[in-house]
Structure formats: C-alpha cells, structure tokens
FIPA-47890 format. One record per residue (C-alpha): residue number from 1; residue in three letters; x, y, z. Coordinates in steps of 0.02 Angstrom, whole numbers, m for minus. Layout:
BEGIN
SITE kolpa bati     px     py     pz
SITE   NUM  ALA      X      Y      Z
...
***
This chain:
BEGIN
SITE kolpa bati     px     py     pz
SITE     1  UNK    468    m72     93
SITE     2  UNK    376    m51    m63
SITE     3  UNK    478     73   m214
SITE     4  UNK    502    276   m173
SITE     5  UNK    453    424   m267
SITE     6  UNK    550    570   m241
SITE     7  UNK    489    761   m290
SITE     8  UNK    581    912   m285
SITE     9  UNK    536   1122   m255
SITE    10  UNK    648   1257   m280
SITE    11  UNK    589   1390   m151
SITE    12  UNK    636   1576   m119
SITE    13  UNK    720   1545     66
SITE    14  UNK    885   1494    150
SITE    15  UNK    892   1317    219
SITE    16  UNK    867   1369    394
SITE    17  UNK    683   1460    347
SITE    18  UNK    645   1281    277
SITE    19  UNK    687   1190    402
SITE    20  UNK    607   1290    550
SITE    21  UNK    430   1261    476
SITE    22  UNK    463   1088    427
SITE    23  UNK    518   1075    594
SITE    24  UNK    350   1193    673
SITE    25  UNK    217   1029    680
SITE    26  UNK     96   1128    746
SITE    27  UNK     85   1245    663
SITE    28  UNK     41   1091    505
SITE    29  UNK   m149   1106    524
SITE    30  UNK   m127   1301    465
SITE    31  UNK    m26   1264    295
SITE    32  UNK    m54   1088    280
SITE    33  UNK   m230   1051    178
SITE    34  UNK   m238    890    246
SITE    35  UNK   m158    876    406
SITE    36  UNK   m304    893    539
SITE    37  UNK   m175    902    688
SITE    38  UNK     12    867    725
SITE    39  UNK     48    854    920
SITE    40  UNK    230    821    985
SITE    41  UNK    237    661   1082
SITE    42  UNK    423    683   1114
SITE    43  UNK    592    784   1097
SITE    44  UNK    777    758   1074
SITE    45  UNK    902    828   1181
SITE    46  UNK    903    973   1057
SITE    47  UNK    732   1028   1074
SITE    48  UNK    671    946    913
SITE    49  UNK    528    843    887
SITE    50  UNK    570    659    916
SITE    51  UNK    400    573    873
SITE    52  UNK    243    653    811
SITE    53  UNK     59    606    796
SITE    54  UNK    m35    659    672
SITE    55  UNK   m213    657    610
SITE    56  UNK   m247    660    418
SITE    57  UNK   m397    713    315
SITE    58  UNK   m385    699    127
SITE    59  UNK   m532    657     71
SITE    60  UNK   m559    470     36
SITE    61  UNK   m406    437    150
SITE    62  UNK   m410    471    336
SITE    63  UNK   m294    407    451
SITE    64  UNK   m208    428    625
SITE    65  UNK    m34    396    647
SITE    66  UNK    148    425    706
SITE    67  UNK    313    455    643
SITE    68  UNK    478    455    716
SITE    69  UNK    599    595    642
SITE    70  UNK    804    608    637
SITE    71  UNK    859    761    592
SITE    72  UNK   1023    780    532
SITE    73  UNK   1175    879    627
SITE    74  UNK   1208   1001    487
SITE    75  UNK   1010   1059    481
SITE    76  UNK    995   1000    307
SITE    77  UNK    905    857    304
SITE    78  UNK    752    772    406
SITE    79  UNK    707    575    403
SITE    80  UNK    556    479    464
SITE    81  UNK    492    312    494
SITE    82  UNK    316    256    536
SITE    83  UNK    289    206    741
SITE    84  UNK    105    164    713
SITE    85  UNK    m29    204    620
SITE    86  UNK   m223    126    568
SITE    87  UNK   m214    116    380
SITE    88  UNK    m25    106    359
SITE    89  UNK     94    m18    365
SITE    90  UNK    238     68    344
SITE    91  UNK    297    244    281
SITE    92  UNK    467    287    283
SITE    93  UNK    497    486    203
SITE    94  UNK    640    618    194
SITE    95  UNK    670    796    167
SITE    96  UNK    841    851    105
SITE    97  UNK    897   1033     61
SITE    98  UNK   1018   1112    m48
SITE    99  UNK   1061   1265    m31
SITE   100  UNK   1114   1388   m206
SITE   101  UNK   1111   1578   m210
SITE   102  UNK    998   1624    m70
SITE   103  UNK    862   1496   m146
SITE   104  UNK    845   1306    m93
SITE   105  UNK    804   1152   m146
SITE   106  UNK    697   1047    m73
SITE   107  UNK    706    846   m115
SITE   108  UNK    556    752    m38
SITE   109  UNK    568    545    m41
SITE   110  UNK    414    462     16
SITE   111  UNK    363    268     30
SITE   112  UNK    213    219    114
SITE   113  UNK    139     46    115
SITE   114  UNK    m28     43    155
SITE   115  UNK   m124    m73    266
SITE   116  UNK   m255   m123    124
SITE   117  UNK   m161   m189    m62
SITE   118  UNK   m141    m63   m190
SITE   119  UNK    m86    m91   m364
SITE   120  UNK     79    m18   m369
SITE   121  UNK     54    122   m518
SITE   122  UNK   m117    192   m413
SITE   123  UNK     23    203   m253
SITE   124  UNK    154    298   m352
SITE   125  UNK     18    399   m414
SITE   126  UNK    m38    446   m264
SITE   127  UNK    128    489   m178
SITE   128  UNK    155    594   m303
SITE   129  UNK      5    691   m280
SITE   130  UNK     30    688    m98
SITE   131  UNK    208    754    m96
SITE   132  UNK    157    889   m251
SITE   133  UNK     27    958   m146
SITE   134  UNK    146    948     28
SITE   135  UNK    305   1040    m83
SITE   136  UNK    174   1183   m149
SITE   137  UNK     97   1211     39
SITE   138  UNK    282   1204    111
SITE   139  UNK    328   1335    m18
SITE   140  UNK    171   1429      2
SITE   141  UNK    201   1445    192
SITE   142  UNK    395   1477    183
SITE   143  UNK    380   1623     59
SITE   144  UNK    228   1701    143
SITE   145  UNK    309   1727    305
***
C-alpha cells in the first residue's frame, strides 16, 4: 500500500456526536460534496454498517466502490479497507477521536492506490485535498445539527 497522509479537525462535539454521523452513510449524499450515494450492503451484530457502497462525483474523478469498516469497541475509532472498486486498487482509511473538554479531535489517515499510475507528490496532494474537504463537511454537519 502506497504512503498515508493523515489530517486532523478539532470540532465543537463529544465523540459520540462524531461518530453517529460518521456512522449515518446515508445520510453522506446531504453533507458530503462529493459522495453521490452511500447504501449499506451489510451490518454487524451491533447494528453498524459492515460494508458500504458508494458512488463518488468529484469532478475529474468518478468512481463506484466499496469499503469494509471495523469500528472499534470503545466508539472512538472507525477503520476501512477497500472490497472493490473501478478506478481503485486499494484504499485503506481511518478515523480516530480524542476527546478534550467537551471538543474532539478528529485524526483522518487515508491511502488510496489508484487503478491508473500517479506520481506520488500529485497522490499526496490529492488526499490531502480530499480529506481537507471531508474534515470541513464532517465539521460542518456535526456542529449544524
């Protein structure tokens, strides 16, 4: 799996707030610029999304794919893999949160490996802009509600 770039938000919630929308996939087309539609494919035995499809729009990249989530036993932290997808190899991501005085952290780690070669700097650079944008809309939508 090619390097990770990791971002982090500082938004005006508990943990728990956080987590539920992360958590709330469809409800992604409504925050989420770029997400076109997120539909469950399966749950856990605790009611949480197991593996999720997904349909992106961001402008020069489109792409349809699936990701398989493990969300940690203390609520703090979510991991997922690729399953499939058309113009990824592999993507492999994380959300972890700390709370500190009624305010949270959010740390977002995200590799994907596209399909097609990409010079490694134009990659990183566009992680970054994909999980800058994703941290602003998550805070946008947590602190609205």
């Amino acid at each position: 799996m090619a390097d990770e770039s990791t971002q982090s938000i500082v938004v005006d919630a508990p943990a728990e707030a956080i987590m539920a929308v992360i958590a709330d996939f469809g409800a992604y087309p409504e925050w989420a610029g770029a997400v076109k539609s997120a539909q469950v494919q399966s749950t856990g035995a605790d009611g949480r999304a197991q593996e999720v499809a997904f349909a992106l729009d961001a402008g020069p990249f489109k792409d349809e794919y699936t990701l398989a989530y493990d969300w940690s036993p203390d609520g703090l932290a979510v991991d997922w893999t690729l399953v499939k997808g058309q113009m990824q190899k592999a993507q492999k991501g994380r959300y972890a949160l700390r709370e500190t005085g009624g305010k949270t952290e959010v740390v977002y780690t995200l590799s994907v490996q596209l399909a097609v070669p990409m010079i490694g700097l134009f990659r990183r650079k566009a992680e970054k802009m994909i999980m800058d944008t994703a941290l602003k809309e998550l805070k946008r939508r947590v602190e609205s509600r």
